[in-house]
PyMOL commands that place a pseudoatom at each C-alpha (Angstrom):
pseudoatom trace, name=CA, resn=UNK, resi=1, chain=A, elem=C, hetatm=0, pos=[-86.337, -64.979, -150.658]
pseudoatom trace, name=CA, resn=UNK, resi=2, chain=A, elem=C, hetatm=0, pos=[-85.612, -61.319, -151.307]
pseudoatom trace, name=CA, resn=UNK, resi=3, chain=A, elem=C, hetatm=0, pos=[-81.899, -60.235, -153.261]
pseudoatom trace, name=CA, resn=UNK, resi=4, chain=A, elem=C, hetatm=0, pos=[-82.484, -57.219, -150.860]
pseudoatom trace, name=CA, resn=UNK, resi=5, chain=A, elem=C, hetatm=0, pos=[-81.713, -59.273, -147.869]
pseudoatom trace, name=CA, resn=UNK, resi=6, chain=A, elem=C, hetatm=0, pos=[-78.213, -59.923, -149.552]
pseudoatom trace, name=CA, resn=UNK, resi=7, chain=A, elem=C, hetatm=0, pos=[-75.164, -58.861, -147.276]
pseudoatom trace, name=CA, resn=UNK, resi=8, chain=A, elem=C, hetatm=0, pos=[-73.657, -56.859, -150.194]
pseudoatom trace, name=CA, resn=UNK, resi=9, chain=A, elem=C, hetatm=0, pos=[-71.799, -53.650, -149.467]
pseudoatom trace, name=CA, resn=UNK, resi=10, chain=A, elem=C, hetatm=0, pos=[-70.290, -51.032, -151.998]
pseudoatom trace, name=CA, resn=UNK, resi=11, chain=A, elem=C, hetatm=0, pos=[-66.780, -49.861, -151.409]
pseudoatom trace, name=CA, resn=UNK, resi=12, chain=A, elem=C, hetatm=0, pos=[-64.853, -47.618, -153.709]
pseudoatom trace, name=CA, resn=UNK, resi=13, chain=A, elem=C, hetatm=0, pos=[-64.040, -49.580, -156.855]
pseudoatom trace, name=CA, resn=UNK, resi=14, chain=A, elem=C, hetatm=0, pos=[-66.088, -52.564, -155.979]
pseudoatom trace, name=CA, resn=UNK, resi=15, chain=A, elem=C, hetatm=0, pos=[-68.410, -54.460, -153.895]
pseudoatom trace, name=CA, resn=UNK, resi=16, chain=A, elem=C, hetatm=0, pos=[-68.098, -57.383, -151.241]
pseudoatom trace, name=CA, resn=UNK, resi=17, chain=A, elem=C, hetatm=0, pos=[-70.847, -60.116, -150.585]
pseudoatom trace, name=CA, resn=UNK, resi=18, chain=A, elem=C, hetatm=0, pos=[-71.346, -62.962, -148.149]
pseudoatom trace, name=CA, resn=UNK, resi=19, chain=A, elem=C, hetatm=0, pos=[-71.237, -66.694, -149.569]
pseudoatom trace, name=CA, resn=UNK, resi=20, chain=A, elem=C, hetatm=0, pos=[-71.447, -70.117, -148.337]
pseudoatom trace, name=CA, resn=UNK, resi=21, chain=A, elem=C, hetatm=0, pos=[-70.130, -72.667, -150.315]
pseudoatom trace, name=CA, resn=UNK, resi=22, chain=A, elem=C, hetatm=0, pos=[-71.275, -76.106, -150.652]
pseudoatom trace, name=CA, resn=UNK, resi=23, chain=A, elem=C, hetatm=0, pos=[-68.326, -78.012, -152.274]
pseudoatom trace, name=CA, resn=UNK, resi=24, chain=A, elem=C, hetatm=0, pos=[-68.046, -81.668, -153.447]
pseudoatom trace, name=CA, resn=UNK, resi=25, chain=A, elem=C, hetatm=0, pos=[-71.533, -80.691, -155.499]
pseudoatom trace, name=CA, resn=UNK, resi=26, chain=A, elem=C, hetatm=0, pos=[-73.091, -82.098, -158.831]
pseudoatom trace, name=CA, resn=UNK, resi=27, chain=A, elem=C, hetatm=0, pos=[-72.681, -78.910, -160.434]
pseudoatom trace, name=CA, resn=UNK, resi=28, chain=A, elem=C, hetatm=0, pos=[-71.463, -75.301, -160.078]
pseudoatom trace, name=CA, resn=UNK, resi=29, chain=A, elem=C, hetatm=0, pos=[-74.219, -72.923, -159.775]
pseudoatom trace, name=CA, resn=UNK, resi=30, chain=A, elem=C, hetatm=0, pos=[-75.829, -70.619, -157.191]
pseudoatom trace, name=CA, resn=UNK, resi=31, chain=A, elem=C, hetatm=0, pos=[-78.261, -72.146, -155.610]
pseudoatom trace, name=CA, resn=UNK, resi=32, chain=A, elem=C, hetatm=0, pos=[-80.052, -68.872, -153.583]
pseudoatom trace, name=CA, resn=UNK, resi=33, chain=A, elem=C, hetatm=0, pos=[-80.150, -67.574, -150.420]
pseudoatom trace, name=CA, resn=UNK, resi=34, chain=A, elem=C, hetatm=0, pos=[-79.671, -68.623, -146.662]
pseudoatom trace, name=CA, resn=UNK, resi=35, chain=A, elem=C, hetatm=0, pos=[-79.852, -65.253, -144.875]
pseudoatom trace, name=CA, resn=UNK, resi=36, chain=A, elem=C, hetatm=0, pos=[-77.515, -62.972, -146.236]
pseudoatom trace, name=CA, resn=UNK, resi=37, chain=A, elem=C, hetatm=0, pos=[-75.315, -65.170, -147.676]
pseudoatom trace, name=CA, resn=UNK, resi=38, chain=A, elem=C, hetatm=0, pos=[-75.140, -66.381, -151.409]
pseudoatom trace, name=CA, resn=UNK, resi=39, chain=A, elem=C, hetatm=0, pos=[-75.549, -70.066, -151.834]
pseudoatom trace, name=CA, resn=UNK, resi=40, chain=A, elem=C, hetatm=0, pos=[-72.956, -71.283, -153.962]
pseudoatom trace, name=CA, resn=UNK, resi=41, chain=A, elem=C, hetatm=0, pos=[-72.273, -74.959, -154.758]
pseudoatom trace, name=CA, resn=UNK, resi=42, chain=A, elem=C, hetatm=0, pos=[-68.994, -76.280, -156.572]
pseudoatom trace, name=CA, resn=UNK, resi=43, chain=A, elem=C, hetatm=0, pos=[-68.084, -79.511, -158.018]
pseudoatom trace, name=CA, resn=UNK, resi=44, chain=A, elem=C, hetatm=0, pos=[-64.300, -78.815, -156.499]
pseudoatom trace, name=CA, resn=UNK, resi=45, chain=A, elem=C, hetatm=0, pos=[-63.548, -80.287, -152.562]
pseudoatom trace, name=CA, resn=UNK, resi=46, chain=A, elem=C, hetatm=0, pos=[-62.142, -78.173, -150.413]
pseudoatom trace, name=CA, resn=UNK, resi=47, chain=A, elem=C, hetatm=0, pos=[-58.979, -79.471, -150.657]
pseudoatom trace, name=CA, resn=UNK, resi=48, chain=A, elem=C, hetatm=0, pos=[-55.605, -77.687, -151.253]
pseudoatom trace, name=CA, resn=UNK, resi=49, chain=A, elem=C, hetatm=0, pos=[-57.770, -74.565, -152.290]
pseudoatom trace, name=CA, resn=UNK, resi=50, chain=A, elem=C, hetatm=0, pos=[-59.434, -76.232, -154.944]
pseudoatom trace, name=CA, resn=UNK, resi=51, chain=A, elem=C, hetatm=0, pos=[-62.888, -74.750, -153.830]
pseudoatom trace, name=CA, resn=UNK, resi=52, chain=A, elem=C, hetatm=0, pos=[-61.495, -71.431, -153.322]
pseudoatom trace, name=CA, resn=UNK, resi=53, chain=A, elem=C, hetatm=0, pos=[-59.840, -71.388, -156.582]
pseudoatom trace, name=CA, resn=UNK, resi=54, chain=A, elem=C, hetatm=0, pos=[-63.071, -72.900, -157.961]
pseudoatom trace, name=CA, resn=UNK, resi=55, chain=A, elem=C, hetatm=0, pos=[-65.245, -70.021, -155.829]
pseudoatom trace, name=CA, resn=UNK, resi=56, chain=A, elem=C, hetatm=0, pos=[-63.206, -67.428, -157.686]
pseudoatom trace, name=CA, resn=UNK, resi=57, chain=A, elem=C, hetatm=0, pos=[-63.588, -68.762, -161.037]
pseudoatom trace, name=CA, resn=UNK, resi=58, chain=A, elem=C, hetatm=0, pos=[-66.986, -68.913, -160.600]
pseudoatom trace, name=CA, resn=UNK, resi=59, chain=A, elem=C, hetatm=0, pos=[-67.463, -65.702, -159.793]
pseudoatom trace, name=CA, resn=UNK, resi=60, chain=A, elem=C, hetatm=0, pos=[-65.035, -63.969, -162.852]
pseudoatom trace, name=CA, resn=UNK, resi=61, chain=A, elem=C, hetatm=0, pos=[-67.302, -65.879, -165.445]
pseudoatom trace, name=CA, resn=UNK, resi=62, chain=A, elem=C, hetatm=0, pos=[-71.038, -64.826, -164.031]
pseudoatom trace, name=CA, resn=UNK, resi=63, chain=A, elem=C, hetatm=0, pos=[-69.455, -60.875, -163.719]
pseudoatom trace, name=CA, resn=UNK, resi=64, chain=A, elem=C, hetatm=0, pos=[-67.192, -61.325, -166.864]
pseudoatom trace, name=CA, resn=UNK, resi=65, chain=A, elem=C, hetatm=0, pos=[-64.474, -59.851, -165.048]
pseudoatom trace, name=CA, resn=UNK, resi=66, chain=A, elem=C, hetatm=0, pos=[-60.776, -61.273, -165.037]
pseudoatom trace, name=CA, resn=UNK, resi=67, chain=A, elem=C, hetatm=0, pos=[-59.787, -63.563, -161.634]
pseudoatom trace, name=CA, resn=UNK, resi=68, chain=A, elem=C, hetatm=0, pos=[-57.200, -61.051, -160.587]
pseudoatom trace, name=CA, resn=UNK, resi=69, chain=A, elem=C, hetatm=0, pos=[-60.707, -58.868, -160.104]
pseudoatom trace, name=CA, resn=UNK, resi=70, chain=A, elem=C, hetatm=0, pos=[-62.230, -61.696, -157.855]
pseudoatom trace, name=CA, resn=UNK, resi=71, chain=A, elem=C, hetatm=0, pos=[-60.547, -62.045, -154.244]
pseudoatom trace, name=CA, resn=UNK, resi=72, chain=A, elem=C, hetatm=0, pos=[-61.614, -63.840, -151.002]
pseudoatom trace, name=CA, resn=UNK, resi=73, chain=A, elem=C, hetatm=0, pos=[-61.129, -61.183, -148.390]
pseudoatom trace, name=CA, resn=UNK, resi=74, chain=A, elem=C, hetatm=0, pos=[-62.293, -63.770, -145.596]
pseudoatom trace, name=CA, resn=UNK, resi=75, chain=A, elem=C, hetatm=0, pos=[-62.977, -67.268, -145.052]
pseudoatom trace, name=CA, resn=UNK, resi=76, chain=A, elem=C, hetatm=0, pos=[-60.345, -69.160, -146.900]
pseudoatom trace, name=CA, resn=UNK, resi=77, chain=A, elem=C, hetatm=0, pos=[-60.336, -72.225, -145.062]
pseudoatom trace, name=CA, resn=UNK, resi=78, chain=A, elem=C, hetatm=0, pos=[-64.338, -72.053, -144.236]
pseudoatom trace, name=CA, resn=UNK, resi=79, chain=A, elem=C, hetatm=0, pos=[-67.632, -72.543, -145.743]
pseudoatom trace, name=CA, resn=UNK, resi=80, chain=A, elem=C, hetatm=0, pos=[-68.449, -69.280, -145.174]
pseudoatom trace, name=CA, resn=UNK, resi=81, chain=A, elem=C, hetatm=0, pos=[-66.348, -66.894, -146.629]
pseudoatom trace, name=CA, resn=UNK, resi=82, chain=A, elem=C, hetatm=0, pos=[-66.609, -62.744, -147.796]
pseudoatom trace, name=CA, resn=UNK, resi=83, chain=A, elem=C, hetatm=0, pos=[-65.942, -62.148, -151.266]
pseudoatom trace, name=CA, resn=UNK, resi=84, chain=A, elem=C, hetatm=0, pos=[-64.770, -59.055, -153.153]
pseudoatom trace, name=CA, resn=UNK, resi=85, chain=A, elem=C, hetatm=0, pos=[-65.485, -58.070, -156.603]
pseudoatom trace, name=CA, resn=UNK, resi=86, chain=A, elem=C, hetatm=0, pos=[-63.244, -54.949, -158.071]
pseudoatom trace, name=CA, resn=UNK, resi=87, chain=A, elem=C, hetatm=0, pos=[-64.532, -53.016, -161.577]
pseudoatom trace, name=CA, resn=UNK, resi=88, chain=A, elem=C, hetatm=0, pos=[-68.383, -53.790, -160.402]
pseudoatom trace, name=CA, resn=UNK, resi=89, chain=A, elem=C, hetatm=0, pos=[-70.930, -51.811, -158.488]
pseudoatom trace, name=CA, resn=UNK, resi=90, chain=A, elem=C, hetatm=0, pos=[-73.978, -52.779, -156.604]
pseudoatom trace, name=CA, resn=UNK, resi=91, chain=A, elem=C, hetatm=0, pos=[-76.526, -52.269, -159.428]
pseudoatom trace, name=CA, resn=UNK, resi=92, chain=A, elem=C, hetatm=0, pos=[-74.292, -53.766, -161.979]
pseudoatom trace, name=CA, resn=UNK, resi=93, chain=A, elem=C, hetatm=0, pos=[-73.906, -56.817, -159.011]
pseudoatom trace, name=CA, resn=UNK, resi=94, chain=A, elem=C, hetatm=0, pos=[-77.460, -57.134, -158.650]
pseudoatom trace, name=CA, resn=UNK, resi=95, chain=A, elem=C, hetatm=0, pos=[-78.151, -56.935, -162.262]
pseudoatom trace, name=CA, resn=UNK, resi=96, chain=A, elem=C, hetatm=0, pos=[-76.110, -59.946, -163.658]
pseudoatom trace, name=CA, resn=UNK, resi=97, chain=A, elem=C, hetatm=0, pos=[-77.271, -61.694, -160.404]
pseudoatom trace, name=CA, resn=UNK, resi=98, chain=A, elem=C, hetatm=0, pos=[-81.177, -61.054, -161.185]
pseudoatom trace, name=CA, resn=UNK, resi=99, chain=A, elem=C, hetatm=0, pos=[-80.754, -62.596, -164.370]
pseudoatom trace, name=CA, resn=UNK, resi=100, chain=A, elem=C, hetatm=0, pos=[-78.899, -65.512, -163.330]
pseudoatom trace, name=CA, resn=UNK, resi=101, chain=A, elem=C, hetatm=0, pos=[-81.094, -66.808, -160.655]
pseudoatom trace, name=CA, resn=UNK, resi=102, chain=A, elem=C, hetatm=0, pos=[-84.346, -65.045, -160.837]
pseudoatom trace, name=CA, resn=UNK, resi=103, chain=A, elem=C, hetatm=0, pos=[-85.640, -69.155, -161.317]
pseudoatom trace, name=CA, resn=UNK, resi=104, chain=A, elem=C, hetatm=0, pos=[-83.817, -70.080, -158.305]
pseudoatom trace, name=CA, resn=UNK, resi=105, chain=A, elem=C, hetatm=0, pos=[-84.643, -67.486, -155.526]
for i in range(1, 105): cmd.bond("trace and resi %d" % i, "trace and resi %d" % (i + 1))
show_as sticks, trace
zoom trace
C-alpha cells in the first residue's frame, strides 16, 4: 500500500485525514491502510467516548502536538471517523507518519 493513496487534505493551519478505528485491540498502534483511510487500533472500547478520547490521544503523541490541536471533525459515534490536526502540514503529516509505519505499510 501506497501513503499517496491516503485521504489527507491541507486546509489553512492544518490538515484532515480519514481513519478507521479498530477499538477493544491488544495495543494502540496504526496498523496501515484500507483505502484511504488510516488503520488505527486502540486498546479503549467505544464506550462513553473512551475510543474517541483514546483516538485523540493517540494522535497528539505520534505529531507531538497538544490534544486541544487534535479534533474529530466527523464520525464520533462510528468506526470511521475524519480527523483534524491544527499546527501541522501535509509534508510534516507524512513525514512523522513515514517513519512510524514504514514496517507496517
Amino acid at each position: 500500500m501506497r501513503l499517496e493513496a491516503l485521504d489527507c487534505r491541507e486546509f489553512q493551519g492544518g490538515i484532515t485525514v480519514k481513519v478507521k478505528v479498530q477499538p477493544r485491540a491488544s495495543r494502540n498502534a496504526i496498523l496501515g491502510m484500507i483505502g484511504d483511510s488510516l488503520k488505527l487500533a486502540l486498546t479503549s472500547p467505544p464506550v462513553e467516548g473512551a475510543a474517541n478520547s483514546a483516538c485523540i490521544a493517540f494522535f497528539a503523541a505520534l505529531f507531538s502536538v497538544g490534544k486541544s490541536h487534535v479534533t474529530i471533525v466527523s464520525g464520533q459515534k462510528s468506526r470511521e471517523k475524519i480527523i483534524k490536526i491544527t499546527g501541522l502540514d501535509r509534508d510534516g503529516f507524512f513525514a512523522v507518519l513515514d517513519k512510524a509505519v514504514l514496517d507496517k505499510i
